[in-house]
N, C-alpha and C positions, 0 to 999 in steps of 0.2 A: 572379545574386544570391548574396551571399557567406551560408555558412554560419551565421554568427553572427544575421545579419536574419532569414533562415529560421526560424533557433529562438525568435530573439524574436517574431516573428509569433505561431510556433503558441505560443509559452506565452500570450502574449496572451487569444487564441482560445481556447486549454483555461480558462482562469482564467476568463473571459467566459463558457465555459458553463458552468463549476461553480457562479458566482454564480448565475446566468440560475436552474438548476435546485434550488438551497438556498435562493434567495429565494421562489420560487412557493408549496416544499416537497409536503408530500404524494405522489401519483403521480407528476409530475416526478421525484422524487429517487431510485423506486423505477428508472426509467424510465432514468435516469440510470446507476443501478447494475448495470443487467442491461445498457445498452452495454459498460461497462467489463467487466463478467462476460463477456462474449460475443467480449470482444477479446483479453484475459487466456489464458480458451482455448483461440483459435484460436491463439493464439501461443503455446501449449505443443504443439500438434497438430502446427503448421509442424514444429517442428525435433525432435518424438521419433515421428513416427509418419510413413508413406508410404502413399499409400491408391490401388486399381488407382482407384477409382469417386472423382471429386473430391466430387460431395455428401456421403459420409462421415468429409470433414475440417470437416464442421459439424453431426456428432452433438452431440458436448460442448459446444461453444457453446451451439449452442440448448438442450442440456437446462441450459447454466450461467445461462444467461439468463431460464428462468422463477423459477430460486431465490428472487432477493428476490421475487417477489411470493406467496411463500409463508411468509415468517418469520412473520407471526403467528399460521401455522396452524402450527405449530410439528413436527405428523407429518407430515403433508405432505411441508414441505422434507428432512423429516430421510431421508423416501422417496425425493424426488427426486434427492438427495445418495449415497444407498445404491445407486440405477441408475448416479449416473454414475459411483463407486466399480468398479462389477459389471463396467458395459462395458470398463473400464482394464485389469479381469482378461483380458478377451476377448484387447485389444490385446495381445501378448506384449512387444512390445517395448518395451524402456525402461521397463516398467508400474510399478513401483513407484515411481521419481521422477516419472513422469506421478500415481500417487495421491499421492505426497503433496502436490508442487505445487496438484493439485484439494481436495484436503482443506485445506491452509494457508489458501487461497481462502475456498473456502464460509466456514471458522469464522470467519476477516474479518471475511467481509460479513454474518455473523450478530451475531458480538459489535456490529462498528458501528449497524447497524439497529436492534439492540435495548438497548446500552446507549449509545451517543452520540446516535445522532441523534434516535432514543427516538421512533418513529414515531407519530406520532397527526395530525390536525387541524389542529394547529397550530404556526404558524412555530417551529422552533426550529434556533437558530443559533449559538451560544453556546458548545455542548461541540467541533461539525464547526470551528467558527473557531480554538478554540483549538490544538486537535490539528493544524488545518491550519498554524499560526502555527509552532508549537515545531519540525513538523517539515519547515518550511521553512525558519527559521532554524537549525537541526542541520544541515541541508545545508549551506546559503551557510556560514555557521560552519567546518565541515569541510574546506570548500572551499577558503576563503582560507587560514587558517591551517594547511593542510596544504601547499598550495603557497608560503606565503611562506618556513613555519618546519620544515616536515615532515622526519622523517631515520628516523626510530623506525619500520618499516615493523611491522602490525600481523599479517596474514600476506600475504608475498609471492607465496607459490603460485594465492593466493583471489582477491587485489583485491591489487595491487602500488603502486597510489596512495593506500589506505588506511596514516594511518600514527596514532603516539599523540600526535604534537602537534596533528594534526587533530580527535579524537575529543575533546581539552580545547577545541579550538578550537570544538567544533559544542556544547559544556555550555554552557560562556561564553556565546556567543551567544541560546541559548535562554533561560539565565537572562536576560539583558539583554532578550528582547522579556517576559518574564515581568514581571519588573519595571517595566518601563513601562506594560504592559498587562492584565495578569493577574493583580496580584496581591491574596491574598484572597477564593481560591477555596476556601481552608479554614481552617480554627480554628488551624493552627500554622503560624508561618513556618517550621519546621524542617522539618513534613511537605509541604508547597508545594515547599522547594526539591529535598527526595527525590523525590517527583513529578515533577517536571520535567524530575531528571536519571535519571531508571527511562524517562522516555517517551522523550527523548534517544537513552540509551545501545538500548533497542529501535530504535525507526527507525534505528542504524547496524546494528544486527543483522540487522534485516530486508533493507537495500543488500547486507552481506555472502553471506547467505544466497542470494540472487540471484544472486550474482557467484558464489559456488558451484557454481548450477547451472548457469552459464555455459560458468566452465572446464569443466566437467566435460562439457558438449555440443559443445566446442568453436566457440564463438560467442563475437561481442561484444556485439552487440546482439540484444537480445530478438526485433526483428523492423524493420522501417523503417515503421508503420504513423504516427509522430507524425514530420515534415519537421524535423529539423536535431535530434532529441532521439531517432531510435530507435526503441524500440516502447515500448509501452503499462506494459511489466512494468519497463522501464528508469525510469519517471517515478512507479512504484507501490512500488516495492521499498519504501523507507524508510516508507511510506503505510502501506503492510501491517503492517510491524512497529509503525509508533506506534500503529495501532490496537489493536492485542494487548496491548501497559505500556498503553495509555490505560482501556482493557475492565477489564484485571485490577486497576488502580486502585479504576474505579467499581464493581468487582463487592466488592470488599473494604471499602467507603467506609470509612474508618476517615478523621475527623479532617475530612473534605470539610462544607463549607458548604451 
């Protein structure tokens, strides 16, 4: 089975349980995030830490994985956030890029829980579709137009397929699903299209950022955890960061409907 069916399968499959778990919402959704949590850190563990005893390559996991079900106790997480911080110290190695990777995380999956998906009771779908939308079209966007037209490399040491006709190519795009989809999510069309291209221009930051710590571990891929796509943090990267422009948006509302 050639590479490409591979990948469309599992993207398939991954989309199928995103829906699966944002339509139930509720615990589902929490349930959903402490998966991801729990895969995120196993695949920073793999490749900066070596452990003689293999259960101590799933401290972090497991303690990354009770997080979401503590946002809305608010000291809690920030406890349980503070232990996985402390054990990073323990780890000597690599420990500061291992905290901040875990730190980048946590605040994610905080900012999302608490200003997107806005946990309560009840279905809400609306902020997670958007944010999912923009920063999927930023990618395919990036994508195309960086391979049709790309020459501009943006840094070649970081991400060498990163270029600036892709980064106009992944705005474009977003405005266009914005426009057909989205628009009139606040009182100015001038502030909609700055939103759009702040959440944009983040989810390429946050791909960069990754690719970062890539080079810098000497890896391409995050880990082989998702069939024809890599690991986990290779299909989150740009995720990460729209979240962050998406949070700092809602946290400022200024001009939002």
């Amino acid at each position: 089975m050639s590479n490409l069916i591979v990948r469309f399968i599992s993207s398939i499959i991954i989309l199928a349980l995103t829906f699966l778990a944002f339509n139930i919402g509720g615990k589902l959704v929490l349930i959903f995030c402490s998966i991801i949590i729990f895969l995120l850190f196993l695949e920073v563990n793999l490749v900066t830490l070596q452990f003689s005893k293999k259960f101590n390559i799933f401290i972090f996991p497991i303690f990354g994985a009770i997080t979401p079900f503590f946002i809305k106790e608010g000291i809690l997480f920030l406890v349980v956030s503070l232990i996985i911080l402390f054990i990073d110290i323990i780890y000597e190695k690599r420990k500061y890029l291992r905290m901040f990777v875990h730190s980048y995380v946590l605040i994610s999956l905080y900012f999302f829980l608490e200003f997107i998906y806005e946990i309560s009771d009840t279905l809400n779908l609306d902020k997670p579709l958007f944010l999912l939308s923009i920063v999927i079209a930023s990618d395919i966007g990036g994508y195309i137009v960086g391979k049709l037209f790309g020459n501009i490399k943006i840094s070649p040491n970081i991400s060498p397929n990163k270029t600036i006709e892709g980064t106009f190519g992944s705005i474009f795009f977003t405005l266009m699903i914005w426009i057909i989809f989205f628009q009139g999510f606040a009182s100015n069309f001038i502030i909609e299209i700055i939103y759009v291209v702040v959440i944009s221009l983040c989810s390429q930051l946050g791909d960069l950022l990754v690719s970062f710590g890539k080079r810098r571990l000497a890896i391409k891929d995050s880990s082989y955890f998702i069939p024809g796509h890599g690991g986990v943090f290779d299909r989150m990267d740009s995720i990460i960061g729209g979240i962050l422009g998406y949070s700092l948006i809602l946290y400022i509302d200024f001009g939002l409907n």
